[in-house]
C-alpha positions as CSV (number, residue, x, y, z in Angstrom):
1,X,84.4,83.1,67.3
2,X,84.9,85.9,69.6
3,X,82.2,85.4,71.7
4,X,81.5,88.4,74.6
5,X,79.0,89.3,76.7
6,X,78.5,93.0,75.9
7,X,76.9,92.3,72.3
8,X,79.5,93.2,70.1
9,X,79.8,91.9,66.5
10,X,83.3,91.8,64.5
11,X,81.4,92.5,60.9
12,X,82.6,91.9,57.8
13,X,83.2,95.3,56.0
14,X,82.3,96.5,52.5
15,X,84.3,99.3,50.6
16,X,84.5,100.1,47.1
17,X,87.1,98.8,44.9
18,X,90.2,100.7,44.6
19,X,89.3,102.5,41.7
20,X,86.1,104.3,42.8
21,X,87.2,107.8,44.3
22,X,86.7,108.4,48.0
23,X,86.3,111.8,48.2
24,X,83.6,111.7,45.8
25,X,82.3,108.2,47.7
26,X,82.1,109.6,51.4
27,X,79.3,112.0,52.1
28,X,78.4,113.8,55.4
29,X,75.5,112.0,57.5
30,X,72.2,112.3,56.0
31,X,70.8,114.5,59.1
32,X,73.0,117.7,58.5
33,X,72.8,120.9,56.4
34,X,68.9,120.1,56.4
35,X,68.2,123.9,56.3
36,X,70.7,124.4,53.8
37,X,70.1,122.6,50.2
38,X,72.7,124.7,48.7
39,X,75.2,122.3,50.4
40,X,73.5,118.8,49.0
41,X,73.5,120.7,45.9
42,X,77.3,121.4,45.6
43,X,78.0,117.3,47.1
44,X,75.6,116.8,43.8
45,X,77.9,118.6,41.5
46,X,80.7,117.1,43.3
47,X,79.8,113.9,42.7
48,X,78.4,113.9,39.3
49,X,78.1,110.4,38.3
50,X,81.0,108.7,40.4
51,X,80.2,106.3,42.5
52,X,78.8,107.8,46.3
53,X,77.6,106.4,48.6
54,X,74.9,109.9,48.1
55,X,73.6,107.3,46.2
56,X,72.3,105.2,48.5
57,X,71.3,107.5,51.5
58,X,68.7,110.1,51.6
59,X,69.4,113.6,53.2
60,X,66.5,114.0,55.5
61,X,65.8,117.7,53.7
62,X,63.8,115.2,51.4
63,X,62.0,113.2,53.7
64,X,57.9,113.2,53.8
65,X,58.9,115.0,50.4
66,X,56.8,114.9,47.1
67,X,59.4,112.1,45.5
68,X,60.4,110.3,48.7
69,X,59.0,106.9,47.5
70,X,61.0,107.2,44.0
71,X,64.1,108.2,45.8
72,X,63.8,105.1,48.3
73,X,63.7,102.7,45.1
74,X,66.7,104.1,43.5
75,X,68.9,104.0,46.8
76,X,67.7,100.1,47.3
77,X,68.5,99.6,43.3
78,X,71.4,101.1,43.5
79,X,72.7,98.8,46.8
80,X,72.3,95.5,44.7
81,X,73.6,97.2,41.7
82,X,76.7,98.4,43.6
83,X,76.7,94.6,45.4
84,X,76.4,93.0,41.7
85,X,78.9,94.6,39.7
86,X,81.9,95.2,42.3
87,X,81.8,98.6,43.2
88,X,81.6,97.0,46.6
89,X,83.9,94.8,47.6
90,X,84.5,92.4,50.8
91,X,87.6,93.6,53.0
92,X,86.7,90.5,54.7
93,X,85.7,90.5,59.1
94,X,87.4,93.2,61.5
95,X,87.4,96.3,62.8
96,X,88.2,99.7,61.6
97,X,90.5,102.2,63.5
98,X,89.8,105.5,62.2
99,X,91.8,108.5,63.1
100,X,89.4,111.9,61.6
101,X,90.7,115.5,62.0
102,X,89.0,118.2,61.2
103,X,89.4,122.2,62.3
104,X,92.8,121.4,64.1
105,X,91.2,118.5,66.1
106,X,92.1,114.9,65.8
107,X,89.8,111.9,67.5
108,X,90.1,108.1,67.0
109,X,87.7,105.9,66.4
110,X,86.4,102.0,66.0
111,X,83.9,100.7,63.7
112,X,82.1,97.5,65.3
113,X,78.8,96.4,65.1
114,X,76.4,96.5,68.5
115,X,73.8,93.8,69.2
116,X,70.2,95.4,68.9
117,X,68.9,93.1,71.2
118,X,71.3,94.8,74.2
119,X,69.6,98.5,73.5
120,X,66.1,99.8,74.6
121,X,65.1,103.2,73.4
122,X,62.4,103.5,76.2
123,X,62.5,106.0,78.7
124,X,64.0,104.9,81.9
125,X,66.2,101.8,80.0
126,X,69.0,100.1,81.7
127,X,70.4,98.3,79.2
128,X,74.2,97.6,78.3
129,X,73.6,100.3,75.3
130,X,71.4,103.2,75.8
131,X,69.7,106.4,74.1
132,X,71.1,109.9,75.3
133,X,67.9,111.4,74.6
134,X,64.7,111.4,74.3
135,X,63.4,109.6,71.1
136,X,60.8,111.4,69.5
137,X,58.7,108.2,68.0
138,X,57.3,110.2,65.0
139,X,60.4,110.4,63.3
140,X,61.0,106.4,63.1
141,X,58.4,105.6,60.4
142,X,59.6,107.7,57.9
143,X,63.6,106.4,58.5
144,X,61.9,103.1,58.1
145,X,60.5,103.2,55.1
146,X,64.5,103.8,53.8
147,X,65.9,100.6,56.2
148,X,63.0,98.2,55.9
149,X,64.1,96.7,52.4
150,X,67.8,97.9,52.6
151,X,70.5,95.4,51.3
152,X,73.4,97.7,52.8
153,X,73.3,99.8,56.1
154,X,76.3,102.3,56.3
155,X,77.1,104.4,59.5
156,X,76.7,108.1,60.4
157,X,76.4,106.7,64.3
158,X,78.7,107.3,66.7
159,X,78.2,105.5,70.2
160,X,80.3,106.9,73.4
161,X,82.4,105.0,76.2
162,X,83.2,106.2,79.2
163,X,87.0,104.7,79.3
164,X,89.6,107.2,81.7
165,X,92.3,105.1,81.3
166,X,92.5,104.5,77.5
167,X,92.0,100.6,77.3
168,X,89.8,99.9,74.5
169,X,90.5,102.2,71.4
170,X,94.3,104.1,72.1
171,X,95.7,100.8,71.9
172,X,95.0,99.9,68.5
173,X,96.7,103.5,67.1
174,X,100.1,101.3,66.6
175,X,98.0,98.7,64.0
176,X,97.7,102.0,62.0
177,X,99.9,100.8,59.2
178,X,100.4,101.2,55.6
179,X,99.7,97.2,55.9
180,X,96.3,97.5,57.2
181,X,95.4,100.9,55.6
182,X,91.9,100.9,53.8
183,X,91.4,104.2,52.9
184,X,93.1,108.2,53.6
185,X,91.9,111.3,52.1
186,X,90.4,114.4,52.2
187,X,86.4,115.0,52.8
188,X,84.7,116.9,50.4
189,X,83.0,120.4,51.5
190,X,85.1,121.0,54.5
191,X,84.7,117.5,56.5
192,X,88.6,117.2,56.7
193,X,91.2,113.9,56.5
194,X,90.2,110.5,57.4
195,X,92.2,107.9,57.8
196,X,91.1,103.8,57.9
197,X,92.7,100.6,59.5
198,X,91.7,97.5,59.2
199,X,91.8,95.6,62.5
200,X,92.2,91.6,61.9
201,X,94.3,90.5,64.1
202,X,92.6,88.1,66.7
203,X,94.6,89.3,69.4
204,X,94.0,93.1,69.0
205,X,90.1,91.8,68.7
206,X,89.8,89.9,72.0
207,X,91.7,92.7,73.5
208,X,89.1,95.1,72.6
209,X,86.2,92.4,73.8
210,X,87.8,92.1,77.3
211,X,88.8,95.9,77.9
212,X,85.1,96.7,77.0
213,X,83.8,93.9,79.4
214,X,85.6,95.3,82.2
215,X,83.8,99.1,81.8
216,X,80.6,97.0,81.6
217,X,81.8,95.2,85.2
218,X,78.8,95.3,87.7
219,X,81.6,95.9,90.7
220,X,83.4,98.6,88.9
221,X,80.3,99.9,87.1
222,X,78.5,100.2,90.9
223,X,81.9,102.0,92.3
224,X,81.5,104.3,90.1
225,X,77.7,105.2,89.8
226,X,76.3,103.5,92.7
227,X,75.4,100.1,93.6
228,X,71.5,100.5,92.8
229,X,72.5,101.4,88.7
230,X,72.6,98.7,86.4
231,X,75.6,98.8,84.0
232,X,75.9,101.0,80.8
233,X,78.4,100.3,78.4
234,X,77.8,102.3,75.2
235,X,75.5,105.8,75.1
236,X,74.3,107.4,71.2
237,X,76.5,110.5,70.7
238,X,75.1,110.7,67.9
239,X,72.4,109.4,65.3
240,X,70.0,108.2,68.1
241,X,67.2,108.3,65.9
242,X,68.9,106.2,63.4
243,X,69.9,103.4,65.6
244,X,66.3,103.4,67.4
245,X,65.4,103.1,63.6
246,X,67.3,100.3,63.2
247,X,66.1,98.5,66.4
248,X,62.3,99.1,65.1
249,X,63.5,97.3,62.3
250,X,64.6,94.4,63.5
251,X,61.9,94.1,65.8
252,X,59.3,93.7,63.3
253,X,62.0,91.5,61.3
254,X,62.1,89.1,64.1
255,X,58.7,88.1,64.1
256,X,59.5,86.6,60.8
257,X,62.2,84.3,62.1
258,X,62.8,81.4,63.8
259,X,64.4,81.5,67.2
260,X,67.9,80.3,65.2
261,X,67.2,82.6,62.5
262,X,67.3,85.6,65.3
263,X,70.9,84.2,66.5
264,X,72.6,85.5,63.4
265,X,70.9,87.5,61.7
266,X,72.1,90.2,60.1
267,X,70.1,93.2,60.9
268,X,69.9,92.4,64.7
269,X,73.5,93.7,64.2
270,X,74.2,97.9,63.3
271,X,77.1,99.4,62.4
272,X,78.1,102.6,64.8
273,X,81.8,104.0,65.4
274,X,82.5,104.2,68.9
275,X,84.6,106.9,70.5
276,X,85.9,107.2,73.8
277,X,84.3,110.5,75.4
278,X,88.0,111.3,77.3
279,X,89.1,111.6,73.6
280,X,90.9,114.9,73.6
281,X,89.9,115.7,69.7
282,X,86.1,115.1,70.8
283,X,84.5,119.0,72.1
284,X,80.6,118.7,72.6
285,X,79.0,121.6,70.8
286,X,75.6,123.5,71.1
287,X,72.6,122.7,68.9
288,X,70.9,126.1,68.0
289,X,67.4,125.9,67.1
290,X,65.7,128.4,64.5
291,X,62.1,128.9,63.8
292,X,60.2,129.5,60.4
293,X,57.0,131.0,59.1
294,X,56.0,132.8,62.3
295,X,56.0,136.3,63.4
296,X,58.6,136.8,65.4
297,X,57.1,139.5,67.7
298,X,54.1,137.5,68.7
299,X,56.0,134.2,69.1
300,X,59.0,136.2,71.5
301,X,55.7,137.4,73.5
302,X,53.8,134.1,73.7
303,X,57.2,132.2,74.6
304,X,58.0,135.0,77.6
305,X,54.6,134.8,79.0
306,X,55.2,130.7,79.0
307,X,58.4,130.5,80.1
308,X,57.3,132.7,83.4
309,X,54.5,130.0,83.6
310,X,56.6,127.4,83.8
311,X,59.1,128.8,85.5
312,X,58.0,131.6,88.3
313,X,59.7,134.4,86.2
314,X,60.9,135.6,82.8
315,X,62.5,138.4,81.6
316,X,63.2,139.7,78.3
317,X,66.0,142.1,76.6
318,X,66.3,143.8,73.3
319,X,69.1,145.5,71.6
320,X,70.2,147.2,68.0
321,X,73.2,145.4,67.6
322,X,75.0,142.2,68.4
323,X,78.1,143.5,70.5
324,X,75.8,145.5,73.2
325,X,74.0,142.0,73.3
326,X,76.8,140.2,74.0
327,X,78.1,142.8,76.7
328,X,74.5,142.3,78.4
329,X,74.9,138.6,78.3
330,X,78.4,138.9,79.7
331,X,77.2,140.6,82.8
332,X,74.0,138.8,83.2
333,X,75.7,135.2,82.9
334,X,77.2,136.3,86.8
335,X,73.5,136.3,88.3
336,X,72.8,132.6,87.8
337,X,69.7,131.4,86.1
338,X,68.8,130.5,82.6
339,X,69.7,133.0,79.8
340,X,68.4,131.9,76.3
341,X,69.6,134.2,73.7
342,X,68.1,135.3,70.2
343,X,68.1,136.8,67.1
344,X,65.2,138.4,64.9
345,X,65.6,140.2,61.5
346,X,65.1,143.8,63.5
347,X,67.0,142.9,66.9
348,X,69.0,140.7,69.3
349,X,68.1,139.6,72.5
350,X,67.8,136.9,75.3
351,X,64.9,135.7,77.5
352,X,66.4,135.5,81.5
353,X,65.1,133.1,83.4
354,X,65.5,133.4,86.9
355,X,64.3,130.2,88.5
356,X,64.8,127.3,85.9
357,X,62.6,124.3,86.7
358,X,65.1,122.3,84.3
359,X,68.8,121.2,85.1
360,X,70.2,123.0,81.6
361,X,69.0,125.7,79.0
362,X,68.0,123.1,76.5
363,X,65.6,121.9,78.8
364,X,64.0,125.7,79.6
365,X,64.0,126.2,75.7
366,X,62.8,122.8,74.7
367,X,59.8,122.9,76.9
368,X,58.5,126.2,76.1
369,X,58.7,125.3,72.4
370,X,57.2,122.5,72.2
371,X,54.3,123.8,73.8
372,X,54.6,127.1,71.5
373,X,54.8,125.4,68.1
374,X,51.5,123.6,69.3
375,X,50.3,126.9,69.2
376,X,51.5,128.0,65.9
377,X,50.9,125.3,63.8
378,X,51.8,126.9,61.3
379,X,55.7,127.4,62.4
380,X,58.5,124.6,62.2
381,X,61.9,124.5,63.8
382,X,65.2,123.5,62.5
383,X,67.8,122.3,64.8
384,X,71.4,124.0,63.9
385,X,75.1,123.7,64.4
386,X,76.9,126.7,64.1
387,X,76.1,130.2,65.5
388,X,76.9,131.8,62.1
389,X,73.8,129.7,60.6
390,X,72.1,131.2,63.3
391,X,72.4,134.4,62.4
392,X,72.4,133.9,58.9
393,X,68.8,132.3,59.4
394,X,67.7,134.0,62.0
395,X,67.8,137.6,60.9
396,X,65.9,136.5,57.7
397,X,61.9,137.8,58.3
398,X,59.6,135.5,59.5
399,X,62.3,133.3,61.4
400,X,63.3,133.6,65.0
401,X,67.0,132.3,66.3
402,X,67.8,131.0,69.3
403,X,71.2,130.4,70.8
404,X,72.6,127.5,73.1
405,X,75.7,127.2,75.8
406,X,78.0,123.9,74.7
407,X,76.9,120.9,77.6
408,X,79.9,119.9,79.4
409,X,81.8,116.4,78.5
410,X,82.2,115.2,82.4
411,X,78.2,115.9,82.6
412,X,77.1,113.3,79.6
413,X,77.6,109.8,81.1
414,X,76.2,110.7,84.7
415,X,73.2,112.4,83.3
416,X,72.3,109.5,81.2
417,X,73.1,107.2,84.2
418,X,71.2,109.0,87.1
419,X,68.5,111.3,84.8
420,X,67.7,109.3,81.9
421,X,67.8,110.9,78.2
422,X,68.7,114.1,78.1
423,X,66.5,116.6,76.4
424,X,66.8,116.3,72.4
425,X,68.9,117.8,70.5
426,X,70.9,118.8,73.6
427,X,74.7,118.4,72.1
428,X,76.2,117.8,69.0
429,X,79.7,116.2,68.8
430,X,81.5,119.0,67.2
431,X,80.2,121.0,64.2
432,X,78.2,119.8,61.1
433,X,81.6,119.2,58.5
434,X,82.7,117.2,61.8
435,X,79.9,114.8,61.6
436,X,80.8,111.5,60.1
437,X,80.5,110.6,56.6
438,X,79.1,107.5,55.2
439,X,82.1,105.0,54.2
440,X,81.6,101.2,55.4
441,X,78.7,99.3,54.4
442,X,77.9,96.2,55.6
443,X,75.1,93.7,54.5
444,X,71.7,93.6,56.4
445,X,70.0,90.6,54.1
């Protein structure tokens, strides 16, 4: 039953029962507020001893952490516990409209499940589903000791469509009933209201199938792109790691299996939300990067004298406060090139880079720091949304801020078509409260 050709999975949903709390239940993606325990502390006192689905994730501030291991086997005891004595419950197979708003801004969504065969995390990839940046293969090992004997997986992913003309989530707003409702509350810690539909209705289902079939159409795919570029249905928005994660997964789970075993599995399935990028509520925001246990002198002199290497010329500029900073900024943003502000514990500034070698800042940024925390081994780097956090961290001794212009929206599905991944961490949709929060779960054994 609904059979397509752009590997999409109706799943059958998991939720708790009706008397578990939600607002204690949902909890913000695991890859947020990393530099901040204070907030996993308060979701901790929030939660208390309610069922959460903080019980069975773990925020990546703890990962290759003395515990990690204990932690792991609690979260997979606490999925069959969860499984065995009700908390979750079966809402039976469909989709999930979700309608999230947040700061003033309202997006929809759709919870389905994508085909990991149909998605290729290597550079240079055409297939239907692809990566939107570059995936750093260090960081799957340590996600995979979480998924690798998982029960449940739930969702912080969110995949984008390129869809002008509305066809394949708007239409489902009018199933948004108190019929088909599975859930409507507030976040905790500032996430905002979400609201859940369950989408049954065979109809409404093979009307999504075929409106995403025809974006994935070769003649309308090449009309658009170019005749020479294979089609590309879904990109990561977000949580690219976590779905390359999940494809490692399965790929060494399929070795296991017989070629009918691999049909149906489970966990050649993963649950993402998909949004459509023309979504009004959807703004693409900066990710700032911050650097610890350096001097910040030494490592502002080492990156100007690289980023003139790499790039012909580099200047830099220091001021006492952060409005005469700004003013400088404002002026020097009308001579073109790359300008990457910053922020020290004595002084603001930016780095002005004449003659970029890359298309956007990220890329004149992410270069030079690579190659500079090679050099200090001894520094690490947080990646941040939210200028304040910036500035908060940043201006603390011993770390060095750096600030990042928002990518355009119209930019994202060309690039990925014509360029590739983009450099990492190179957007975020929307701030760190706006990520989403673990609700669904669905079975991977």
């Amino acid at each position: 039953m609904f059979k397509n050709s752009i590997g999409v999975k109706v799943p059958d949903i998991l939720l708790p029962h009706e008397g578990v709390s939600m607002e204690k239940w949902a909890v913000v993606a695991c890859d947020q507020f990393t530099s901040q325990p204070d907030y996993w502390e308060e979701a901790e006192r929030i939660v208390g001893e309610a069922p959460s689905t903080l019980r069975l994730m773990l925020p990546e501030m703890y990962l290759d952490k003395p515990g990690e291991a204990e932690r792991i086997a609690a979260i997979n005891a606490t999925m069959d516990r969860y499984m065995a004595d009700g908390t979750l419950e079966s809402r039976g197979e469909g989709f999930v409209f979700v309608r999230r708003t947040v700061d003033g801004k309202t997006r929809s969504g759709l919870v389905v499940a994508l085909d990991l065969e149909q998605y290729d995390y290597s550079r240079g990839s055409e297939t239907l589903i692809r990566a939107s940046e570059g995936t750093i293969m260090e960081r799957i090992p340590p996600r995979l000791r979480i998924r690798k004997d998982a029960a449940l997986e739930l969702p912080h992913i969110l995949v984008l469509i390129d869809d002008p003309q509305h066809t394949v989530i708007e239409p489902l707003a009018d199933a948004a009933t108190a019929g088909n409702r599975l859930y409507n509350f507030e976040l905790m810690l500032g996430g905002g209201r979400i609201e859940g539909y369950m989408v049954r209705d065979a109809g409404r289902i093979q009307g999504v199938l075929r409106a995403l079939e025809a974006l994935a159409d070769p003649t309308r795919f090449a009309e658009q792109y170019g005749a020479d570029k294979k089609p590309m249905l879904f990109a990561m928005g977000d949580g690219n790691h976590s779905f390359a994660t999940a494809k490692a997964n399965w790929e060494a789970l399929k070795q296991t299996l017989s070629p009918a075993e691999q049909e149906n599995h489970p966990a050649r399935y993963a649950l993402v939300e998909l949004e459509n990028i023309h979504d009004e509520g959807i703004l693409f925001e900066p990710i700032h990067r911050v650097l610890f246990n350096l001097d910040p002198e030494k490592a502002l002199r080492w990156l100007l004298e690289r980023l003139a290497l790499d790039n012909g010329a580099c200047k830099m500029n220091r001021f006492a406060t952060k409005e005469e900073c700004a003013a400088s900024l404002k002026i020097a943003a009308t001579c073109g090139g790359h300008l990457l502000p910053f922020v020290t514990a004595g002084s603001y500034g930016y780095l002005k880079v004449n003659a970029p070698a890359a298309q956007l800042e990220v890329g004149t940024l992410q270069n030079a720091l690579d190659a500079m925390l090679k050099a200090f081994p001894e520094a690490t780097i947080d990646y941040i949304h939210g200028a304040d956090v910036v500035y908060d961290l940043g201006t603390k001794p011993g770390n060095l801020g750096f600030l990042l212009p928002p990518m355009a929206k119209s930019a994202f599905f060309p690039t990925v078509v014509f360029d590739g991944a983009l450099p990492r961490k190179t957007f975020s949709m929307g701030e760190a409260n706006e990520k989403r929060y673990y609700l669904e779960c669905r079975k991977i054994k």
